[in-house]
N, C-alpha and C positions, 0 to 999 in steps of 0.2 A: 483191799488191795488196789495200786494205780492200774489202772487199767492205761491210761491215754495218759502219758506224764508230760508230755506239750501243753495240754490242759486240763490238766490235773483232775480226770475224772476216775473215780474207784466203780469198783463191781456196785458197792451200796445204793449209786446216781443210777447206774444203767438199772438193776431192779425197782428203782423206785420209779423210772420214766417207763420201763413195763408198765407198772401199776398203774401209770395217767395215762394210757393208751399206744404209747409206743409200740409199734409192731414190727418194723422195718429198720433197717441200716441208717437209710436215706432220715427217716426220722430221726433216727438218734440223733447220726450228726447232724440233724439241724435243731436238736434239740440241746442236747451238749457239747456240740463241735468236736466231735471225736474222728479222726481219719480225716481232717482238715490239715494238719500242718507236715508229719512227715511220712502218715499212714502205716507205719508198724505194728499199731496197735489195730487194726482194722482185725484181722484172724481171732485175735481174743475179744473184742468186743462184739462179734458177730456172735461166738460160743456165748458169752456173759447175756447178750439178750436171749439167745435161743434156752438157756438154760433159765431164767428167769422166766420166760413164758410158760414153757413147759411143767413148773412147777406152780401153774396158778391151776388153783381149782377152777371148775366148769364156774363155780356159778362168780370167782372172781374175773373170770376173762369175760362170760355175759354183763357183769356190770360195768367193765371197763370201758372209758372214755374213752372216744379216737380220734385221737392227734391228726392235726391238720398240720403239714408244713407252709409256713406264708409261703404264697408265691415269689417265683425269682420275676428279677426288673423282664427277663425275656418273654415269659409268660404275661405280664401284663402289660408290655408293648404292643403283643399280639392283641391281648384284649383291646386295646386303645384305638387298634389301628383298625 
């Protein structure tokens, strides 16, 4: 199902970015850019991860990867300066 039809992401994208460590909103959309352009889909895509998580076994959520979002330009201006 579309979850985010702006960017065309389904329930399938947000469970599988669970599985490479996704934990968080803030991830997602910067992972799939979901709640970027008109954010209606933000309420279902917060349910679509929470329920996605929920349903990983202990020993899959221990072997899960964790996502790093790149830093924004603001963040690394700070660093710069």
């Amino acid at each position: 199902m579309y979850v985010c039809v702006c960017k065309g992401v389904t329930t399938r994208q947000i469970v599988q970015a669970a599985a490479e460590g996704v934990t968080r909103m803030r991830e997602l959309r910067c992972k799939l850019g979901v709640t970027t352009e008109c954010n209606l889909c933000a309420q279902c895509a917060h349910q679509c991860l929470r329920s996605a998580l929920a349903e990983q076994t202990p020993q899959q959520a221990a072997k899960r990867p964790r996502f790093h979002a790149p830093a924004s330009q603001a963040a690394i201006a700070l660093e710069v300066s």
